[in-house]
FIKOLZA-1660 file (N, C-alpha, C; in steps of 0.1 Angstrom, whole numbers, plus 5000, padded with zeros to 4 digits):
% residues 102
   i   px   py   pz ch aa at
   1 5008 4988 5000  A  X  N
   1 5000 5000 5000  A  X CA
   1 5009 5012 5000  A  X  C
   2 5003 5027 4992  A  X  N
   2 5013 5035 4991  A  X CA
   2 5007 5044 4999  A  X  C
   3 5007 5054 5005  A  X  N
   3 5001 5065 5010  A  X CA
   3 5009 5076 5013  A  X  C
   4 5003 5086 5012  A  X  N
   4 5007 5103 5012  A  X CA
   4 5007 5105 5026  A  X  C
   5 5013 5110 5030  A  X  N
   5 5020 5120 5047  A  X CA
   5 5009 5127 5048  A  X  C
   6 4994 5126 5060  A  X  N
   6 4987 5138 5063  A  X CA
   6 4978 5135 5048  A  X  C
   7 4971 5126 5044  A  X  N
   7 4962 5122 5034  A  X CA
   7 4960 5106 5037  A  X  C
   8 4948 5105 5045  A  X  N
   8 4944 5093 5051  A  X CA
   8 4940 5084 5035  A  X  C
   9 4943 5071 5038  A  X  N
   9 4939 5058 5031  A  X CA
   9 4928 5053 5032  A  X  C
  10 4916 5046 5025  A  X  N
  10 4903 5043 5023  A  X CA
  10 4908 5032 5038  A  X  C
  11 4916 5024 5044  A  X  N
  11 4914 5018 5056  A  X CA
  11 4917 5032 5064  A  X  C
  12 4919 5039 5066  A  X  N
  12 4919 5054 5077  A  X CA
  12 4910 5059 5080  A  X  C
  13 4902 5060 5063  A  X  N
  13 4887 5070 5067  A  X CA
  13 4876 5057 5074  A  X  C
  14 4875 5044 5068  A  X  N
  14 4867 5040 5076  A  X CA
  14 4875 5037 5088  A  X  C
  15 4885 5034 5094  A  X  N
  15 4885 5031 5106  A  X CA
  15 4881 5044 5116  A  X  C
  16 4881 5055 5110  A  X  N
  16 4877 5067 5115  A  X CA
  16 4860 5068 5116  A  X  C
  17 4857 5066 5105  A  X  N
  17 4845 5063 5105  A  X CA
  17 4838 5053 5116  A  X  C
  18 4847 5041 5115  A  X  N
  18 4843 5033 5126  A  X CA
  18 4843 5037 5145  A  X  C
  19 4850 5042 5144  A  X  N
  19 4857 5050 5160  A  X CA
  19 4841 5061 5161  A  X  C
  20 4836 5067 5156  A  X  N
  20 4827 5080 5152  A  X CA
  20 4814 5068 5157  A  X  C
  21 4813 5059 5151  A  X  N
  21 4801 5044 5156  A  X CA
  21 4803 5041 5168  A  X  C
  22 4817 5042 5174  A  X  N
  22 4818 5036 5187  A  X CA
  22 4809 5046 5199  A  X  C
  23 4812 5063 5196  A  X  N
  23 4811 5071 5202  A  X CA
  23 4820 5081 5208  A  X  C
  24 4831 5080 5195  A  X  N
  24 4842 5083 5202  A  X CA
  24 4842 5099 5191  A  X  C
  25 4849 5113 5202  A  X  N
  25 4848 5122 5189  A  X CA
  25 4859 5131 5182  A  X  C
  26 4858 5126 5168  A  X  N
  26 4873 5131 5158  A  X CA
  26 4875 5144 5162  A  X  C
  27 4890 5145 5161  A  X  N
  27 4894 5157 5165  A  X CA
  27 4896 5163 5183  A  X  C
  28 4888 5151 5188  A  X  N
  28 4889 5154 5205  A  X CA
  28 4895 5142 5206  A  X  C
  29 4891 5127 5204  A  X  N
  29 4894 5120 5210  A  X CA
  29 4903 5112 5203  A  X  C
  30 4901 5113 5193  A  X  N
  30 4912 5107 5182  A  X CA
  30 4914 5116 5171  A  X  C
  31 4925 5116 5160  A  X  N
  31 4929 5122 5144  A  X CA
  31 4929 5112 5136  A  X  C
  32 4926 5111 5125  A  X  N
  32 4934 5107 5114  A  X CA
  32 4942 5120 5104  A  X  C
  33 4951 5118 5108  A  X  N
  33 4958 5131 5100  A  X CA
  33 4955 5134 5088  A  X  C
  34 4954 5144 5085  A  X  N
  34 4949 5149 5069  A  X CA
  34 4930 5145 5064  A  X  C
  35 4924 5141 5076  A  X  N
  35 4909 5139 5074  A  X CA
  35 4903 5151 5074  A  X  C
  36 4907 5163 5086  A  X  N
  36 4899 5176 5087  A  X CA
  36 4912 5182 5092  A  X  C
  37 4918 5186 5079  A  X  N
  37 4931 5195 5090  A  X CA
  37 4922 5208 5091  A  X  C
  38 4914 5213 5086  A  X  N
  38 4907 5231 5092  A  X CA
  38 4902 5227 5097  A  X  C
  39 4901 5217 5113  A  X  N
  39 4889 5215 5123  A  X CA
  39 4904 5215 5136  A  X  C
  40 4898 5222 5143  A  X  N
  40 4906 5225 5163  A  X CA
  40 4911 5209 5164  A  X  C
  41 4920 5208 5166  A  X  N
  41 4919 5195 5174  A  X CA
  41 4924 5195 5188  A  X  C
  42 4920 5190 5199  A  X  N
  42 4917 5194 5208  A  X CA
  42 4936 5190 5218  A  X  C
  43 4940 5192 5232  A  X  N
  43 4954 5195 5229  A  X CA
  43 4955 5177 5240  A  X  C
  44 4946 5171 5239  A  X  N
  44 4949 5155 5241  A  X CA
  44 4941 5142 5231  A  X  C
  45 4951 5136 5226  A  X  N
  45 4942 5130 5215  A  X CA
  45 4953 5118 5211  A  X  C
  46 4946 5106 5204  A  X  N
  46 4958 5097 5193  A  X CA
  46 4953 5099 5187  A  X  C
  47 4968 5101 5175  A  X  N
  47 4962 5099 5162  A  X CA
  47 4970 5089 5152  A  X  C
  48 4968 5089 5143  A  X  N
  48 4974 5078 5136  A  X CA
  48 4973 5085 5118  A  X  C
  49 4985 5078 5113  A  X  N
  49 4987 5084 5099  A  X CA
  49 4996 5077 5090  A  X  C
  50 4992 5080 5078  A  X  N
  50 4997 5065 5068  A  X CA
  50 5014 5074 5065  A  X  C
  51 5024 5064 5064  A  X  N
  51 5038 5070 5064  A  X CA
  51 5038 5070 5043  A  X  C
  52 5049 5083 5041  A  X  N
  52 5052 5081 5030  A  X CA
  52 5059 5065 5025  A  X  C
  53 5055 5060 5011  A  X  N
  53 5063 5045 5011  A  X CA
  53 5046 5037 5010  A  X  C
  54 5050 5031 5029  A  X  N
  54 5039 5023 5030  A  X CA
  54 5044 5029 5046  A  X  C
  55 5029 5019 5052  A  X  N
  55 5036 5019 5070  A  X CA
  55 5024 5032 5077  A  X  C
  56 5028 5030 5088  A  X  N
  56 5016 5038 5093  A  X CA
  56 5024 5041 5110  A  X  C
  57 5020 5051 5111  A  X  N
  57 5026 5056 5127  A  X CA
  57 5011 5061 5137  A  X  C
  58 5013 5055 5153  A  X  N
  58 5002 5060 5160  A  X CA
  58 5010 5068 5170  A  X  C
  59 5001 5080 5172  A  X  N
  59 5009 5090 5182  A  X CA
  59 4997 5096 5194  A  X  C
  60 5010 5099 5204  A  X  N
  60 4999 5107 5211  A  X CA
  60 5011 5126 5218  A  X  C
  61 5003 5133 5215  A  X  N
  61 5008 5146 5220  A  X CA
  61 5008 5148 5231  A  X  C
  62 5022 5149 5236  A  X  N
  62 5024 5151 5250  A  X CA
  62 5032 5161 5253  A  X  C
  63 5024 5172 5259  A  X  N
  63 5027 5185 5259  A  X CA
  63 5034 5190 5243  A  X  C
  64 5046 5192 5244  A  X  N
  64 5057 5200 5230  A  X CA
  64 5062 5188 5228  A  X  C
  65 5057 5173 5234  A  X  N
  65 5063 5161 5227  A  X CA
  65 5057 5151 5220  A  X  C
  66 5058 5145 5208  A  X  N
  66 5051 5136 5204  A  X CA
  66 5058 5121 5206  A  X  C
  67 5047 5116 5215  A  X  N
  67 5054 5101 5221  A  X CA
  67 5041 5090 5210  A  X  C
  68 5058 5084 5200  A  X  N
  68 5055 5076 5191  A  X CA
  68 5048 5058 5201  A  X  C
  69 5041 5054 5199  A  X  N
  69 5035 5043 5200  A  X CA
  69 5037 5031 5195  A  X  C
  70 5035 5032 5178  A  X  N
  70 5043 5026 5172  A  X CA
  70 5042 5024 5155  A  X  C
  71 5053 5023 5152  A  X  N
  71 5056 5028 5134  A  X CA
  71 5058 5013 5126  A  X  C
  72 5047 5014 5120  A  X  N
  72 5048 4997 5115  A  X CA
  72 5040 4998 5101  A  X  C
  73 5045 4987 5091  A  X  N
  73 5040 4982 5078  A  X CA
  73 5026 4976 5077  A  X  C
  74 5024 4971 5091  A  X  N
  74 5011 4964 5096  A  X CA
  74 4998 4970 5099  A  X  C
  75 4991 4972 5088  A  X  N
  75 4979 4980 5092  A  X CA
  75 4972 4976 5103  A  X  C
  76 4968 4964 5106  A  X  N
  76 4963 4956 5119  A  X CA
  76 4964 4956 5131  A  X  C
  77 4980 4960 5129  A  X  N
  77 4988 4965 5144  A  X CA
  77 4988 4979 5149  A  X  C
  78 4992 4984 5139  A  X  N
  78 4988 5000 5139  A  X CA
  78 4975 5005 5143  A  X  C
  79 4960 4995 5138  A  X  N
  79 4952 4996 5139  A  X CA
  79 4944 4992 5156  A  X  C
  80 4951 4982 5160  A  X  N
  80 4950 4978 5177  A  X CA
  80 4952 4983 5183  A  X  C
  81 4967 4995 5182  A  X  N
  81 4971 5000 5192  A  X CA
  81 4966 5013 5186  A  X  C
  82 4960 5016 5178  A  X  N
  82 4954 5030 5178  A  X CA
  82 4939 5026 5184  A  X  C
  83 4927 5019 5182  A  X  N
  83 4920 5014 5189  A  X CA
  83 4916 5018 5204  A  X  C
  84 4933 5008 5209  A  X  N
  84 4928 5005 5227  A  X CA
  84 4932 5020 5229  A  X  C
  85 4943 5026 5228  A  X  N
  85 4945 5040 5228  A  X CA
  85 4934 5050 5233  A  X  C
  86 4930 5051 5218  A  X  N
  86 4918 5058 5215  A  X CA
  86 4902 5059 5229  A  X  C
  87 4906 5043 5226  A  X  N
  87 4896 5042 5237  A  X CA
  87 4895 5042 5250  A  X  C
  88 4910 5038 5262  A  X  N
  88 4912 5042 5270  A  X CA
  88 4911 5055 5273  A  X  C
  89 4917 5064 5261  A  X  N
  89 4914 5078 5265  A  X CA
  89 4900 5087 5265  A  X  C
  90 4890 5082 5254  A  X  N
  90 4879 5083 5256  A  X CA
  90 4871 5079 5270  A  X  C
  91 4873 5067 5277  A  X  N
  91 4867 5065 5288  A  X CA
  91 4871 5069 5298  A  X  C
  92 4882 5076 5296  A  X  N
  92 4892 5078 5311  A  X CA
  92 4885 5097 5313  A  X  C
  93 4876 5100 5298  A  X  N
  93 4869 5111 5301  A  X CA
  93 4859 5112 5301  A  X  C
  94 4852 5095 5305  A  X  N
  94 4835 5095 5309  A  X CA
  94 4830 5089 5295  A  X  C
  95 4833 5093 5286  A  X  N
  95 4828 5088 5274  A  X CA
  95 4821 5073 5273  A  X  C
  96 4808 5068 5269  A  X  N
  96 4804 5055 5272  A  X CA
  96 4813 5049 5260  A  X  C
  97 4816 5042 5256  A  X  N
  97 4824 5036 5242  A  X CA
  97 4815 5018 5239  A  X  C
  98 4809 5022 5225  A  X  N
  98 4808 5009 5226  A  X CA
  98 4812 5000 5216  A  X  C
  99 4810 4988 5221  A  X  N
  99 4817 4979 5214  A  X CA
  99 4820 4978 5199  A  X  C
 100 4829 4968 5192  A  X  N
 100 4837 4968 5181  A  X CA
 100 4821 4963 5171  A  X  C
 101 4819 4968 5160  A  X  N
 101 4813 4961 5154  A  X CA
 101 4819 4945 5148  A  X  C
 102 4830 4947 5142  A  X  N
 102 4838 4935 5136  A  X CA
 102 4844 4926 5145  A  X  C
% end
């Protein structure tokens, strides 16, 4: 798979899409980089983004630091730990989260 830096992949927008089902909300509680770059994103969040090449990186902003999660070829994996991520942080702010469709 090839993908552009900050221009999500058809598995990006629906996993985004899918996170939005759980109850979870873009731009607060998760990114996919390059889905709404003219929308606030709020100053605690993971996001996740397809690498130039192939590969995909999950991140979370911590303060002036970005603490990598992890940078992998593996959509699946990239996709778990952006997931549990996502969703610990959502619940850890009351958020009801519900379960996985798939």
């Amino acid at each position: 798979m090839t993908t552009t830096p900050g221009v999500p992949g058809n598995e990006l927008d629906q996993l985004a899409e899918e996170m939005v089902a759980r109850g979870l909300v873009e731009q607060a509680d998760f990114v996919v980089d390059g889905r709404k770059p003219d929308e606030m994103r709020s100053s605690e969040y993971i996001g996740i983004r397809g690498l130039a090449g192939s590969g995909y990186q999950v991140w979370y902003p911590d303060n002036a630091i970005i603490r990598v999660f992890i940078e992998t070829d593996d959509f699946e994996a990239a996709r778990a730990v952006f997931v549990d991520e996502a969703v610990r942080l959502a619940k850890g702010r009351g958020t009801t989260v519900k379960k996985a469709a798939r």
